[in-house]
TIGUMAR-617673 format. One record per atom (N, C-alpha, C, CB): residue number from 1; residue in one letter; atom name; x, y, z. Coordinates in steps of 0.2 Angstrom, whole numbers, plus 2048, in hexadecimal, padded with zeros to 3 digits. Atoms other than C-alpha are relative to their C-alpha. Glycine has a CB too. Example, Ala and Ser with C-alpha at 12.3 -4.5 7.8 and 13.67 -1.06 7.14 Angstrom:
# TIGUMAR-617673
SITE  pos  code  site   px   py   pz
SITE    1     A     N  804  7FA  800
SITE    1     A    CA  83E  7EA  827
SITE    1     A     C  804  806  800
SITE    1     A    CB  7FB  800  806
SITE    2     S     N  7FC  7FA  7FF
SITE    2     S    CA  844  7FB  824
SITE    2     S     C  7FC  805  803
SITE    2     S    CB  802  802  7F9
END
This chain:
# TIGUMAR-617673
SITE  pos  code  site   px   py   pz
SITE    1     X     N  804  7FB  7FE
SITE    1     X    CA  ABF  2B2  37B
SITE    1     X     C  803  807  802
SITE    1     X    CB  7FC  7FE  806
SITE    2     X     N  7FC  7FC  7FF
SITE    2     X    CA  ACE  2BE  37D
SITE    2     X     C  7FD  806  7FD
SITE    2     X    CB  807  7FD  7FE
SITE    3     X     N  804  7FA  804
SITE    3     X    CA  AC6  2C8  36F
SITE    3     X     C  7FC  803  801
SITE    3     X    CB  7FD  7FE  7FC
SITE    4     X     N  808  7FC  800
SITE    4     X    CA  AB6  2CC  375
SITE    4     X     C  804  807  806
SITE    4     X    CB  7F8  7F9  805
SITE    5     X     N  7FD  7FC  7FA
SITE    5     X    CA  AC3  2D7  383
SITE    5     X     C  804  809  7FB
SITE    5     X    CB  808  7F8  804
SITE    6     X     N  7FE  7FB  806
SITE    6     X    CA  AC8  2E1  372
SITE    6     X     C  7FB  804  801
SITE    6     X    CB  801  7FE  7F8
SITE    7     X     N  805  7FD  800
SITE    7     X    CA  ABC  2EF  375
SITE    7     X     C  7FF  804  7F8
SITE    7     X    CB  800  806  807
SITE    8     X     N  7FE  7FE  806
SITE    8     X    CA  AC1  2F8  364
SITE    8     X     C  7FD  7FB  7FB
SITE    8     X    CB  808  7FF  7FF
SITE    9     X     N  806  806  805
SITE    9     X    CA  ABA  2E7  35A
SITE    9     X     C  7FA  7FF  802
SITE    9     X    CB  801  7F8  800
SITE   10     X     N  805  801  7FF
SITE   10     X    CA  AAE  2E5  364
SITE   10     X     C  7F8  806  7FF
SITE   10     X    CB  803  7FE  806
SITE   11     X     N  805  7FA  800
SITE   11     X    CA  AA6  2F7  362
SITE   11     X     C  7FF  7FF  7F8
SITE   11     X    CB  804  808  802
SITE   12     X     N  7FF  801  806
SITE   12     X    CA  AAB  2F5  34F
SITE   12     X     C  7FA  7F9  7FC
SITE   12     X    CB  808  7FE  800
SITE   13     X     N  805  804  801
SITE   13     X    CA  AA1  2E6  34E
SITE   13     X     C  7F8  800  801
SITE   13     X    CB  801  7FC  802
SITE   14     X     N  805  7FE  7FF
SITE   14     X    CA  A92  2EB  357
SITE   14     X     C  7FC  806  7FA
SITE   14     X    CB  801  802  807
SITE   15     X     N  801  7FB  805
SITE   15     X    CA  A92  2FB  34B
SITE   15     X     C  7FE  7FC  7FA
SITE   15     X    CB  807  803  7FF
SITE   16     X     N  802  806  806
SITE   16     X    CA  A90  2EE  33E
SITE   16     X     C  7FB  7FC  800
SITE   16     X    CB  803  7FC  800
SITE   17     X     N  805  802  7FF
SITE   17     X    CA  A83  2E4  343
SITE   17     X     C  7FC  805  801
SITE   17     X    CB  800  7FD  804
SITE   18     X     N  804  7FA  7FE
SITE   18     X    CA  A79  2F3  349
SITE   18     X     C  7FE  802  7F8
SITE   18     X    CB  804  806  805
SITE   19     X     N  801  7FD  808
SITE   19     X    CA  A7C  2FA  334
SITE   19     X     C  7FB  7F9  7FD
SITE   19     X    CB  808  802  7FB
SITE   20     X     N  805  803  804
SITE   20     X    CA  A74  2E9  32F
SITE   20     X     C  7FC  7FC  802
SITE   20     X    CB  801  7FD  7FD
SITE   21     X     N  806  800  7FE
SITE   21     X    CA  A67  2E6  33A
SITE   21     X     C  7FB  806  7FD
SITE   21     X    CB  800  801  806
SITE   22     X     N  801  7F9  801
SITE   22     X    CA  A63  2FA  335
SITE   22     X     C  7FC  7FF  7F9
SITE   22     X    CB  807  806  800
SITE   23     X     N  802  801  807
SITE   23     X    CA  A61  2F3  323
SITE   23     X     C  7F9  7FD  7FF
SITE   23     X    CB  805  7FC  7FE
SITE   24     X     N  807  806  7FC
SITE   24     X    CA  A53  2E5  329
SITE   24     X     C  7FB  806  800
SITE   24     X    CB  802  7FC  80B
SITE   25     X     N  807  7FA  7FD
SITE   25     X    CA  A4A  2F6  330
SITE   25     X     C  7FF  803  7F9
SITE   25     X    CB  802  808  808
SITE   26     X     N  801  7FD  807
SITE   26     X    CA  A4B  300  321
SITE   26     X     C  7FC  800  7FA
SITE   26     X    CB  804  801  7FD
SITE   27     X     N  804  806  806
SITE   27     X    CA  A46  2F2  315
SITE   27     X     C  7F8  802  805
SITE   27     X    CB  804  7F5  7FF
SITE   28     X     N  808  802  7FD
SITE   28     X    CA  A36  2EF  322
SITE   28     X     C  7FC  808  7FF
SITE   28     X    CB  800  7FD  80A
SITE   29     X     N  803  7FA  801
SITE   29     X    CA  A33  302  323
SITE   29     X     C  7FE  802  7F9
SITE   29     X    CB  804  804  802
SITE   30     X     N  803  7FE  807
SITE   30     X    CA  A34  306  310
SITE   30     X     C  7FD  7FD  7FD
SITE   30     X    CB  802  801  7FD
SITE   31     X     N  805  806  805
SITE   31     X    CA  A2C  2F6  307
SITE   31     X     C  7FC  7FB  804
SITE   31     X    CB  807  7FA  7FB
SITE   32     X     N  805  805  7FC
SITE   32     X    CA  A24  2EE  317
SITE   32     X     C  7FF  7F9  7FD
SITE   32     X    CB  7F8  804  801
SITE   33     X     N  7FE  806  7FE
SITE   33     X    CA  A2C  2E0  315
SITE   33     X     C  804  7FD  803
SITE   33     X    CB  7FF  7FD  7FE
SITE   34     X     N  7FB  803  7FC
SITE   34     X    CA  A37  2D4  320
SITE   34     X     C  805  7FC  7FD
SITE   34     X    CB  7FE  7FD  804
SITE   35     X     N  7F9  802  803
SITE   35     X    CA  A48  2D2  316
SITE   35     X     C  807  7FC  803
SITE   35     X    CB  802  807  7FD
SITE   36     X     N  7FC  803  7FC
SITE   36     X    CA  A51  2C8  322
SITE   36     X     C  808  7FF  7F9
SITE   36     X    CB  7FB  7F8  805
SITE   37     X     N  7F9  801  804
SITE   37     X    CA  A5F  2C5  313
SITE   37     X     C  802  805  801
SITE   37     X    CB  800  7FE  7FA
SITE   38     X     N  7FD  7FA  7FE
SITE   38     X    CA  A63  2D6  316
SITE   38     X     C  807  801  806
SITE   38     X    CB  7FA  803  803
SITE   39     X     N  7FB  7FF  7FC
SITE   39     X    CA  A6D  2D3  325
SITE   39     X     C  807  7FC  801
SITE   39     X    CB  7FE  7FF  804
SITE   40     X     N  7FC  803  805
SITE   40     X    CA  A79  2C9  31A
SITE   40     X     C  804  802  7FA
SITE   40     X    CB  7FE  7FC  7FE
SITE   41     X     N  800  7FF  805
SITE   41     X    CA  A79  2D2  30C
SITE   41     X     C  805  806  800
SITE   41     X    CB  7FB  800  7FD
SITE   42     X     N  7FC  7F9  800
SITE   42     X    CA  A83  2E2  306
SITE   42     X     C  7FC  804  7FB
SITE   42     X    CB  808  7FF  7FC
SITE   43     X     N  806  7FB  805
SITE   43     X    CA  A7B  2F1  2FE
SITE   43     X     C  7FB  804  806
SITE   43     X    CB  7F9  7F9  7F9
SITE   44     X     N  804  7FE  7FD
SITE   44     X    CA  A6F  2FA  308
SITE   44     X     C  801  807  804
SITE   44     X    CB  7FF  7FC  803
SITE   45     X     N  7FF  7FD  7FE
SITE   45     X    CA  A6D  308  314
SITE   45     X     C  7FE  7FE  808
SITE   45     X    CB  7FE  804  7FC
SITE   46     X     N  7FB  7FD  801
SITE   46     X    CA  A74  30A  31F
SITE   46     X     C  808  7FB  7FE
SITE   46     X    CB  801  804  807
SITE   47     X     N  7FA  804  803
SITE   47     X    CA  A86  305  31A
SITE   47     X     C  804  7FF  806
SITE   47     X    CB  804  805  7FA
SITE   48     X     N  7FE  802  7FB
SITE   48     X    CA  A8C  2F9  325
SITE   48     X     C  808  7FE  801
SITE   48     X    CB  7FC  7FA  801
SITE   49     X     N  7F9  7FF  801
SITE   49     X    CA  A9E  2F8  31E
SITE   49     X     C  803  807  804
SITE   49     X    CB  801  801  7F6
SITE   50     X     N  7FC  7F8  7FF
SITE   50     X    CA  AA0  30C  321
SITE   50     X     C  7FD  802  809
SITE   50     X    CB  7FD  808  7F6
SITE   51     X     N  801  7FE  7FA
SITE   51     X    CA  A98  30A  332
SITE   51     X     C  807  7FA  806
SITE   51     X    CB  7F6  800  802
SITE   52     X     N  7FC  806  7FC
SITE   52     X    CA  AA4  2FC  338
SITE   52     X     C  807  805  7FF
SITE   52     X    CB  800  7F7  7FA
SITE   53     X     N  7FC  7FB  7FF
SITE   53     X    CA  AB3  308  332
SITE   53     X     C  803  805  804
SITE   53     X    CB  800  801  7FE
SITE   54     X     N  7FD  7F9  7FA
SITE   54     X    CA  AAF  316  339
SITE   54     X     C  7FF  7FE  807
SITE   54     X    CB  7FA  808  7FF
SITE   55     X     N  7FF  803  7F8
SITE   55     X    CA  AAB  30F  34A
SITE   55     X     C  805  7FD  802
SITE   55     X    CB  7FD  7FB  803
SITE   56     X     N  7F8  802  7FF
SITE   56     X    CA  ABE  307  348
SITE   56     X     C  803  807  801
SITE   56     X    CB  803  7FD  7FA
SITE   57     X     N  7FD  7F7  800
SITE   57     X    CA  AC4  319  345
SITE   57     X     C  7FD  803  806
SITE   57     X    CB  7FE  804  7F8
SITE   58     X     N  800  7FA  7FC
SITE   58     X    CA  ABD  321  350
SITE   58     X     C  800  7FA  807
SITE   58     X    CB  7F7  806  7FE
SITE   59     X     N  7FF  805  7FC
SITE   59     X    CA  ABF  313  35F
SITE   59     X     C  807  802  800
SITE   59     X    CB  7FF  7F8  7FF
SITE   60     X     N  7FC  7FF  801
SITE   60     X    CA  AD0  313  359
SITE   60     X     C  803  806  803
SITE   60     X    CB  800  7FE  7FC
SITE   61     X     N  7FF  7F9  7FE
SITE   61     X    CA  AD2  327  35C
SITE   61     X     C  7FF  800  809
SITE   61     X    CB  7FA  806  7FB
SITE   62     X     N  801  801  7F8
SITE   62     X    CA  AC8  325  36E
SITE   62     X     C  806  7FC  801
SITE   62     X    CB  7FA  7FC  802
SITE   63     X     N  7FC  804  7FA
SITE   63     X    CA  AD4  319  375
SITE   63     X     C  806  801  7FF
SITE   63     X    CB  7FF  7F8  801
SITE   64     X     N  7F5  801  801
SITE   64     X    CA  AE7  31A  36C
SITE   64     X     C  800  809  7FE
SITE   64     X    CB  806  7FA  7F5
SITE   65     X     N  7FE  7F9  803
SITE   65     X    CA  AE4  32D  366
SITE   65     X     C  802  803  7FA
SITE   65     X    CB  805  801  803
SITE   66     X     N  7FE  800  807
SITE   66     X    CA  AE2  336  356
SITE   66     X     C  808  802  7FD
SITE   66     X    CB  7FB  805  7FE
SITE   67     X     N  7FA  7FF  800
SITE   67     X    CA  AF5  33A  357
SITE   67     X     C  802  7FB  7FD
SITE   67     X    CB  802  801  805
SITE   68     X     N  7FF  806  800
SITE   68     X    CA  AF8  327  356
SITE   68     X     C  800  7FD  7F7
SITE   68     X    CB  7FB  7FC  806
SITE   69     X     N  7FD  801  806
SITE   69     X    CA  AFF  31C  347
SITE   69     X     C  7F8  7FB  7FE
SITE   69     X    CB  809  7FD  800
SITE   70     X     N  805  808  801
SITE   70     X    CA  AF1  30D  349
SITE   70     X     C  7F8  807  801
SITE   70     X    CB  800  7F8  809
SITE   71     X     N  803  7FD  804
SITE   71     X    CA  AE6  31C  346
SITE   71     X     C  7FE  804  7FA
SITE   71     X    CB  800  801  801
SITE   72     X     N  7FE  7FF  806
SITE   72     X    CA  AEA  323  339
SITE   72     X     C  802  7FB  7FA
SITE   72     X    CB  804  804  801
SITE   73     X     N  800  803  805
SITE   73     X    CA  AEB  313  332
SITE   73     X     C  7F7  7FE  7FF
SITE   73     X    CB  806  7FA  800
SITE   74     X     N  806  7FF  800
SITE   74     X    CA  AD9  312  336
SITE   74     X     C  7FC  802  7FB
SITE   74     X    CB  7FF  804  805
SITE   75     X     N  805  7FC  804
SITE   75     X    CA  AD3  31E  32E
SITE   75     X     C  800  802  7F8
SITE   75     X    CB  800  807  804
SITE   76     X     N  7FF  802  807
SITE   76     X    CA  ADA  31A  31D
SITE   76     X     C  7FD  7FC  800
SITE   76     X    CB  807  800  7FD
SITE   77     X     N  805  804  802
SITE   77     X    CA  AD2  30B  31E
SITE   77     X     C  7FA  800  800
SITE   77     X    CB  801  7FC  801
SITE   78     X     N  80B  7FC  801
SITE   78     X    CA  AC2  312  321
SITE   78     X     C  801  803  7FA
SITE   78     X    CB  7FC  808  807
SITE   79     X     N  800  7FC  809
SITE   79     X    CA  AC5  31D  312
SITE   79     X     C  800  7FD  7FA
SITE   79     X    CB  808  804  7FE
SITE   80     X     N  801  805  806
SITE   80     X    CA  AC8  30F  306
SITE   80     X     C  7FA  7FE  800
SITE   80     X    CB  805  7FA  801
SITE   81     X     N  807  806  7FF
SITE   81     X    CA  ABA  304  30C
SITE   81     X     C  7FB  805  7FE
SITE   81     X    CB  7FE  7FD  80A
SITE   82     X     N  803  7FF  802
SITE   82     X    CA  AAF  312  30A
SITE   82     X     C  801  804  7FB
SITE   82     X    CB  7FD  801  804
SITE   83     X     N  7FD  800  806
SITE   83     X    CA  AB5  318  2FA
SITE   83     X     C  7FE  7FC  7FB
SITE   83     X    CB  806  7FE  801
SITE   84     X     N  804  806  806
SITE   84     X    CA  AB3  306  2F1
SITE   84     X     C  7F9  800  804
SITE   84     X    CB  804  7F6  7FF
SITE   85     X     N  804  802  800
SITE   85     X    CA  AA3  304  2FB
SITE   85     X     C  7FA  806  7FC
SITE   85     X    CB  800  7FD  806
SITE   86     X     N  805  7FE  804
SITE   86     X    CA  A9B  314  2F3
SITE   86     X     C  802  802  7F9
SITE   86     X    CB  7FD  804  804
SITE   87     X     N  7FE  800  80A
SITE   87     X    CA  AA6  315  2E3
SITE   87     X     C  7FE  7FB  7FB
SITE   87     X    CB  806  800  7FD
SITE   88     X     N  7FC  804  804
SITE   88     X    CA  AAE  307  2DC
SITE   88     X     C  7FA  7FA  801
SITE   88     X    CB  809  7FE  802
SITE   89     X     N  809  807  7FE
SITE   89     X    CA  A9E  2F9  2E5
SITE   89     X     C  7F9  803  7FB
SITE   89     X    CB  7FC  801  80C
SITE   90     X     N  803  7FA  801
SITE   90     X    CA  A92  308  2DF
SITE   90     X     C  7FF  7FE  7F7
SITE   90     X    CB  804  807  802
SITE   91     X     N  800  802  806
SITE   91     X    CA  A97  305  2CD
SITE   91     X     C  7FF  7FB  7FD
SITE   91     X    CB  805  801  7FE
SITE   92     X     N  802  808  803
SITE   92     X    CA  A95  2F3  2CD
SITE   92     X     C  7F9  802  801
SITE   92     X    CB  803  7F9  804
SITE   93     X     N  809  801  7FF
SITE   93     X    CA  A83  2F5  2D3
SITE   93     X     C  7FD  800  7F9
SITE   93     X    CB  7FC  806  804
SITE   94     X     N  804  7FD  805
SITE   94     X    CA  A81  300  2C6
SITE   94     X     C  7FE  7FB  7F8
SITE   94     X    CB  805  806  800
SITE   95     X     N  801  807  807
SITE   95     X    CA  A88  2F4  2B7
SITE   95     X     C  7FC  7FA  801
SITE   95     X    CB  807  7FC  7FE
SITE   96     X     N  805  805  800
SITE   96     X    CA  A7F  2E6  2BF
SITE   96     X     C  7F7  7FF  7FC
SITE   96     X    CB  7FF  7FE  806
SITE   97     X     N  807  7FD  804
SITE   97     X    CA  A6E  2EF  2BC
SITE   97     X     C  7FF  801  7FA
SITE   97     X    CB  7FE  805  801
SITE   98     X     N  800  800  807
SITE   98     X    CA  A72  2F3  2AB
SITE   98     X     C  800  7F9  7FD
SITE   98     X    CB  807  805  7FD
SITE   99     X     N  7FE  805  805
SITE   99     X    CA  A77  2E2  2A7
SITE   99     X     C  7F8  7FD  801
SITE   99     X    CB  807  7FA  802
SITE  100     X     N  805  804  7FE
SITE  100     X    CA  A68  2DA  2AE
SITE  100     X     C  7F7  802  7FB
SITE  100     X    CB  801  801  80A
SITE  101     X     N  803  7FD  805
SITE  101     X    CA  A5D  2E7  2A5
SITE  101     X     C  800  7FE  7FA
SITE  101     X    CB  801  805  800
SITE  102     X     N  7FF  801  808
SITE  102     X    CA  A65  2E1  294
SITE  102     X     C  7FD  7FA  800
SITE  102     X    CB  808  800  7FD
SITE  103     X     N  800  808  7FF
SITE  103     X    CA  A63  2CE  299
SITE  103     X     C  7F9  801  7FF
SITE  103     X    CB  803  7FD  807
SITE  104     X     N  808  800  7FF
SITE  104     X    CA  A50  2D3  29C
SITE  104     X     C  7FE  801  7FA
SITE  104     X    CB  7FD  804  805
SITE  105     X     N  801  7FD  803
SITE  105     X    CA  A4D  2DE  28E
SITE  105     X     C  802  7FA  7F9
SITE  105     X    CB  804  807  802
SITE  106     X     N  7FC  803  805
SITE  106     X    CA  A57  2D2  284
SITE  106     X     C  7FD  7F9  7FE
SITE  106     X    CB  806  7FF  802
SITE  107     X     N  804  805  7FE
SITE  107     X    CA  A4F  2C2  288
SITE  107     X     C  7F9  7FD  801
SITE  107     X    CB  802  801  804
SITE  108     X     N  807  800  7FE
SITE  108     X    CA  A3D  2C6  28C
SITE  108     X     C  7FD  7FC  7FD
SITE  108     X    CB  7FC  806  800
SITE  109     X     N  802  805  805
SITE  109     X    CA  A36  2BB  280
SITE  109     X     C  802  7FB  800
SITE  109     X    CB  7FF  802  7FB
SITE  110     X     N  7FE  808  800
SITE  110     X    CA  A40  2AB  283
SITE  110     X     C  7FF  7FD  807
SITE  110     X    CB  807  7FE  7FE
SITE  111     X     N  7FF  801  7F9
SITE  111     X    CA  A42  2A0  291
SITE  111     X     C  809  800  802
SITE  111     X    CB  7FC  7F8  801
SITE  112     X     N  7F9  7FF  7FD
SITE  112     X    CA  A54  2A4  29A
SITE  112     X     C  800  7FF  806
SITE  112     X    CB  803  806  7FF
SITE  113     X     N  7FD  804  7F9
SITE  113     X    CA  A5C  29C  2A8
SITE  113     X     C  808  804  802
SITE  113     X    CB  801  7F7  7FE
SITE  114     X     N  7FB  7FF  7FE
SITE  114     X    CA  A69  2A9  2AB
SITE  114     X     C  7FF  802  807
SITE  114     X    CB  802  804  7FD
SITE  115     X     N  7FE  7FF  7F9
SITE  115     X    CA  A70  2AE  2BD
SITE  115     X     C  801  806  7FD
SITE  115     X    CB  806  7FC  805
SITE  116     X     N  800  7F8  800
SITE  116     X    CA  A6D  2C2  2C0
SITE  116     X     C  805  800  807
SITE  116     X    CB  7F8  804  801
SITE  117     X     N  7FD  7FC  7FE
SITE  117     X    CA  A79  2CC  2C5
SITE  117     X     C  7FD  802  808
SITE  117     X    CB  800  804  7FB
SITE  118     X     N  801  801  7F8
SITE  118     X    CA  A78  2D0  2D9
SITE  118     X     C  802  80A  7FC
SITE  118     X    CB  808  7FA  808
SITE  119     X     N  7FF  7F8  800
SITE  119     X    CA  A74  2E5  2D9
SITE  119     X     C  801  803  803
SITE  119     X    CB  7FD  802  7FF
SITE  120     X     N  7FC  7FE  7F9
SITE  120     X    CA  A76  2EA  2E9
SITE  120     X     C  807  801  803
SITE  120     X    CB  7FE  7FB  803
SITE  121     X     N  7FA  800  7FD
SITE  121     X    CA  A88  2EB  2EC
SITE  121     X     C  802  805  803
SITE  121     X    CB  805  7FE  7FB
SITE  122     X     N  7FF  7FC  7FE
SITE  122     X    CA  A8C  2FA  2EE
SITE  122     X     C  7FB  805  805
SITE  122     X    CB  800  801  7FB
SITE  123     X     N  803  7FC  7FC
SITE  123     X    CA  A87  309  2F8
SITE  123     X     C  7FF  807  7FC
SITE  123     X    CB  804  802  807
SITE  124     X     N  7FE  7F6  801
SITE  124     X    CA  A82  31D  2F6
SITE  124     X     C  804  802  803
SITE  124     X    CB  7FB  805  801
SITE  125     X     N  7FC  7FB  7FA
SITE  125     X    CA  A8C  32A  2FD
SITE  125     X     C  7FB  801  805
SITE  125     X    CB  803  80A  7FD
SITE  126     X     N  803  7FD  7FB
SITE  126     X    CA  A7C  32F  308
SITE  126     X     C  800  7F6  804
SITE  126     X    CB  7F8  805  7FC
SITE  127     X     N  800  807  7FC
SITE  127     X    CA  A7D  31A  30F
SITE  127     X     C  807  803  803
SITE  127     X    CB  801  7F7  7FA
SITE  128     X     N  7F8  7FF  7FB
SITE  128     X    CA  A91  31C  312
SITE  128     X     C  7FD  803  804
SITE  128     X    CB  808  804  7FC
SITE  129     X     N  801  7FC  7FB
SITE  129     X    CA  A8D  32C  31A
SITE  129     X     C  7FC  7FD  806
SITE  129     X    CB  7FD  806  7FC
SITE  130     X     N  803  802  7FB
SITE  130     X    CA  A80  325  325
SITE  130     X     C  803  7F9  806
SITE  130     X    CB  7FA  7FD  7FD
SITE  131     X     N  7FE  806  7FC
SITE  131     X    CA  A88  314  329
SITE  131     X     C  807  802  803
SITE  131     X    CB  801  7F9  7FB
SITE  132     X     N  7FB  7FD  7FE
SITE  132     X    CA  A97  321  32C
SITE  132     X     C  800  802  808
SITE  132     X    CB  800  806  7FD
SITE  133     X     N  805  7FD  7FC
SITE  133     X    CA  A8D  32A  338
SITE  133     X     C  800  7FC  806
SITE  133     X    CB  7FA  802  7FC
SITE  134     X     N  803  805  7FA
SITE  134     X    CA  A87  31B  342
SITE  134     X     C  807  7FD  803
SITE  134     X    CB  7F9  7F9  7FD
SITE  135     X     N  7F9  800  7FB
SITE  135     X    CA  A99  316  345
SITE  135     X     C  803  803  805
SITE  135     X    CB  803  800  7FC
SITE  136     X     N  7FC  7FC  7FB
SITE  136     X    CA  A9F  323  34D
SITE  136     X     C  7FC  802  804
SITE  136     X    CB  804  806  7FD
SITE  137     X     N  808  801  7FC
SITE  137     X    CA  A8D  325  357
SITE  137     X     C  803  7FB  805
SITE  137     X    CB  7F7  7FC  7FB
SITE  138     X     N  7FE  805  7FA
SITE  138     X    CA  A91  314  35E
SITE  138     X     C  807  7FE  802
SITE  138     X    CB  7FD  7F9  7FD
SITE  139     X     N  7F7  7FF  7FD
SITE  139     X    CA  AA5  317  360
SITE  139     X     C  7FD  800  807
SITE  139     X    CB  806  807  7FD
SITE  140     X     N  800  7FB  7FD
SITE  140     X    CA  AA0  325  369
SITE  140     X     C  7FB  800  806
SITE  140     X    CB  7FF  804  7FC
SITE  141     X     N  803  802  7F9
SITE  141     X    CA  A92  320  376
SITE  141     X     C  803  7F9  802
SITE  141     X    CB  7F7  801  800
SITE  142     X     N  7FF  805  7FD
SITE  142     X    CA  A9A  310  379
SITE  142     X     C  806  800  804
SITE  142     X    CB  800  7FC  7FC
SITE  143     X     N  7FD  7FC  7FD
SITE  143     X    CA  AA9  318  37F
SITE  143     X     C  7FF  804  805
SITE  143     X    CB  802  801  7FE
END
């Protein structure tokens, strides 16, 4: 239970949970219905990868100092993470949708038993940005 004494993870995580629970509301808000897979899943808004980061990063800055080497390694890994989660993830979505559209398009008249492609992977820039946002929100009043 030494861990739970890491305030740094611990904010990091909460930040995280908070982005996908956030997801849960959104779904219920915009399609009014209760998507509990959501708070498992990847894809959504807000982006619970790039709010987990930035609440490391900016934790990290609060307590060792943006001067500091374990921040600045921080804050490259936030950079990456949200990078592939709204590029390189972003693209996959994208190809999954195309494929799944051929499969349909292709298909529609037989019976097919294929496994679709998961579309959701990715984020937008305006997700990252948000699940950014809420990271450094909950660094920052939790400190």
């Amino acid at each position: 239970m030494e861990v739970l004494q890491n305030h740094t993870l611990v904010i990091s995580a909460f930040a995280w949970a908070v982005a996908q629970t956030l997801k849960v509301v959104v779904v219920l808000w915009q399609q009014r219905r209760l998507d509990l897979w959501r708070l498992a899943s990847a894809g959504g808004m807000p982006s619970s990868h790039s709010a987990l980061v930035s609440a490391l990063a900016t934790a990290v800055a609060l307590t060792d100092g943006v001067q500091s080497t374990i921040f600045a390694l921080a804050v490259v890994f936030a950079a990456v993470v949200m990078y592939d989660a709204a590029g390189i993830r972003q693209a996959v979505s994208i190809q999954a949708r195309i494929l799944n559209k051929m499969i349909d398009e292709y298909f529609r008249r037989q019976t097919w038993n294929e496994e679709r492609l998961r579309e959701l992977l990715g984020h937008t820039r305006i997700e990252v940005f948000a699940g950014s946002l809420l990271g450094i929100a909950i660094a920052l009043l939790w400190t």
